[in-house]
C-alpha positions as CSV (number, residue, x, y, z in Angstrom):
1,X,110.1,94.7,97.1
2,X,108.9,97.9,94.8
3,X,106.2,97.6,92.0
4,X,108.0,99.8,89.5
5,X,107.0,101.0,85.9
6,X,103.3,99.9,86.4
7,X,101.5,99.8,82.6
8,X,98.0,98.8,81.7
9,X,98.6,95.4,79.1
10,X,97.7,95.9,75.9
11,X,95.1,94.2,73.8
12,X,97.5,92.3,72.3
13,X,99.6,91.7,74.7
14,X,96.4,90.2,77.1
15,X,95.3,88.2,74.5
16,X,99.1,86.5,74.3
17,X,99.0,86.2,78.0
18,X,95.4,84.4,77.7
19,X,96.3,81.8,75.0
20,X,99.4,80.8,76.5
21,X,97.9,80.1,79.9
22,X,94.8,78.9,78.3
23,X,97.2,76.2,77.0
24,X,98.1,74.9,80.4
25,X,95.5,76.1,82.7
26,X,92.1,75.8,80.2
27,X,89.4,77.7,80.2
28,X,89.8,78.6,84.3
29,X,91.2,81.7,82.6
30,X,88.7,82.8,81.3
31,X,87.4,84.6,84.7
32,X,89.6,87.3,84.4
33,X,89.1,87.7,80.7
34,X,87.2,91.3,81.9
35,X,89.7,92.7,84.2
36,X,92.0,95.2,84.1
37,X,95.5,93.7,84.0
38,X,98.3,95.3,84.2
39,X,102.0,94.7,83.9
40,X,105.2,96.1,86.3
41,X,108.6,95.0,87.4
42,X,109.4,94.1,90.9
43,X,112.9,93.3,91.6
44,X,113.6,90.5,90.0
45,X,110.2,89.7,88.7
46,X,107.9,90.8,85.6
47,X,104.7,90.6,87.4
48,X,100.8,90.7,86.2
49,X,98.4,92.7,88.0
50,X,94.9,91.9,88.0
51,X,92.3,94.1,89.2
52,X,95.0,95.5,92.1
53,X,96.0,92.1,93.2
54,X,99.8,90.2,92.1
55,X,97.9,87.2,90.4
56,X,100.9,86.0,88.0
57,X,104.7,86.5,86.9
58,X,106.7,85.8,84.6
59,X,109.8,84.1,83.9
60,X,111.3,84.5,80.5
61,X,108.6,84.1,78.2
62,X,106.8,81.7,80.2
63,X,104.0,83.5,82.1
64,X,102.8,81.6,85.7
65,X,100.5,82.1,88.3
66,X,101.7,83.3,91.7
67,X,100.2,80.9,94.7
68,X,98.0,84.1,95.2
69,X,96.8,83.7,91.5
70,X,96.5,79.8,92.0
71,X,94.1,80.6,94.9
72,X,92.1,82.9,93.2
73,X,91.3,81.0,89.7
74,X,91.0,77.8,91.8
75,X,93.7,76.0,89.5
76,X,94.7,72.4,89.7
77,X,96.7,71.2,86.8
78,X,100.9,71.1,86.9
79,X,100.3,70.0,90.5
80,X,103.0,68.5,93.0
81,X,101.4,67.3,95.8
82,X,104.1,67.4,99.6
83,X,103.4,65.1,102.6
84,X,103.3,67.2,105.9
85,X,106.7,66.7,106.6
86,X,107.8,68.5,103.9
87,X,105.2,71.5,104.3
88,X,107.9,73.5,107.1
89,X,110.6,73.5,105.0
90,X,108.7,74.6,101.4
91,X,106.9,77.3,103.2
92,X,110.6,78.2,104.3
93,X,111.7,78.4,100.7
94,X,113.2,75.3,100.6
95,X,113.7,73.2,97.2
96,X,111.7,70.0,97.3
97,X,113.3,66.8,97.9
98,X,112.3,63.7,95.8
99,X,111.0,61.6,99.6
100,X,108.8,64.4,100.0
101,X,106.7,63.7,97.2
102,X,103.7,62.1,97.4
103,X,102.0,62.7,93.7
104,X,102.7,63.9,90.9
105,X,100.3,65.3,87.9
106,X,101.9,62.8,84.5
107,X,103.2,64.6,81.9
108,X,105.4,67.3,83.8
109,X,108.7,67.6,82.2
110,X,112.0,68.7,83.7
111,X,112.1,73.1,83.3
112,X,108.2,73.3,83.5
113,X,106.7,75.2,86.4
114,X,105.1,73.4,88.5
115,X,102.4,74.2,91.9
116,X,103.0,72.8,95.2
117,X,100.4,71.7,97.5
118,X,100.2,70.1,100.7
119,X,98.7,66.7,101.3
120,X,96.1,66.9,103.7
121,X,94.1,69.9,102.5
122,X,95.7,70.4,99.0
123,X,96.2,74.1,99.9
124,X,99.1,75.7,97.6
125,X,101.9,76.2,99.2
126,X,104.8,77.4,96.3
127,X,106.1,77.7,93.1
128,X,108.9,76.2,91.8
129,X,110.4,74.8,88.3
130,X,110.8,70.8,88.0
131,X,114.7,69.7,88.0
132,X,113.8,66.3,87.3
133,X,110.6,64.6,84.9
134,X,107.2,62.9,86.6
135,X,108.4,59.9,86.4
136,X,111.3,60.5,88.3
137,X,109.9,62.5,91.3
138,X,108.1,59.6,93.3
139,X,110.3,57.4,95.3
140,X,113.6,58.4,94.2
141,X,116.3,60.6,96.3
142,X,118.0,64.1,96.2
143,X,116.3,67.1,94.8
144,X,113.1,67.3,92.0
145,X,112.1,70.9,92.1
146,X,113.6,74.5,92.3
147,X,111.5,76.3,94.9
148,X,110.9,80.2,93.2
149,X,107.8,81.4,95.0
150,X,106.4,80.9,98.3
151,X,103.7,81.4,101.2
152,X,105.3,84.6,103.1
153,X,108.3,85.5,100.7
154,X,108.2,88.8,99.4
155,X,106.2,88.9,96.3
156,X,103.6,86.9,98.2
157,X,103.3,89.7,100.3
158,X,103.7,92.4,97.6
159,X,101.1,95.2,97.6
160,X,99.9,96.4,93.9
């Protein structure tokens, strides 16, 4: 994977990014508020660079951190939490399976992006967009989320 057509993001454009994670992340954001960010295109993925590290990407319109970013700013909301059996498969790239699931933040709609941590020390572990709503992710069967980002796949390992 290639960072291509790397741009610094303008005032404008920052200031979109910010209130629209603002929304779902709160104020968190606000630690970056005085770095450089920039924007570039690798593969597949729009991605945000932040002071020389790959801290979020975007899908659509919808910008989200990377598990890099969610390590960094220390966020904790959108959550998914995996038991350990789970943890070889998701950090494989596998899609998560509804028996997997131990906890789920309320609210989280079907489409929304969603972080996935493991149990024991809720360390992030992927990213992935929810195929199924909260309420039907805990003790159900087949799959609840799309697996899009994870530990060791190649934008985690992306160099800005």
């Amino acid at each position: 994977m290639k960072v291509k057509s790397r741009v610094q993001l303008r005032k404008s454009a920052k200031n979109k990014l910010f209130k629209s994670l603002r929304s779902t992340f709160g104020d968190v954001i606000d630690s970056i508020s005085e770095c450089k960010l920039e924007s570039a295109m690798a593969d597949d993925f729009k991605i945000i660079i932040v002071d020389g590290k790959v801290l979020f990407f975007q899908m659509g319109e919808v910008s989200f951190p990377t598990v890099r970013g969610v390590l960094e700013l220390g966020l904790d909301c959108n959550v998914v939490t995996v038991d350990a059996g789970a943890v070889k498969f998701v950090v494989n790239g596998a899609d998560i399976m509804c028996p997997g699931i131990v906890k789920v933040d309320d609210g989280l709609n079907e489409g929304d992006l969603v972080i996935i941590v493991e149990e024991t020390h809720g360390k992030p572990l992927a990213i992935g967009r929810a195929l199924v709503p909260a309420t039907e992710m805990v003790d159900r069967s087949g799959k609840a989320i799309k697996s899009i980002h994870y530990v060791g796949d190649e934008l985690w390992n992306l160099e800005a």
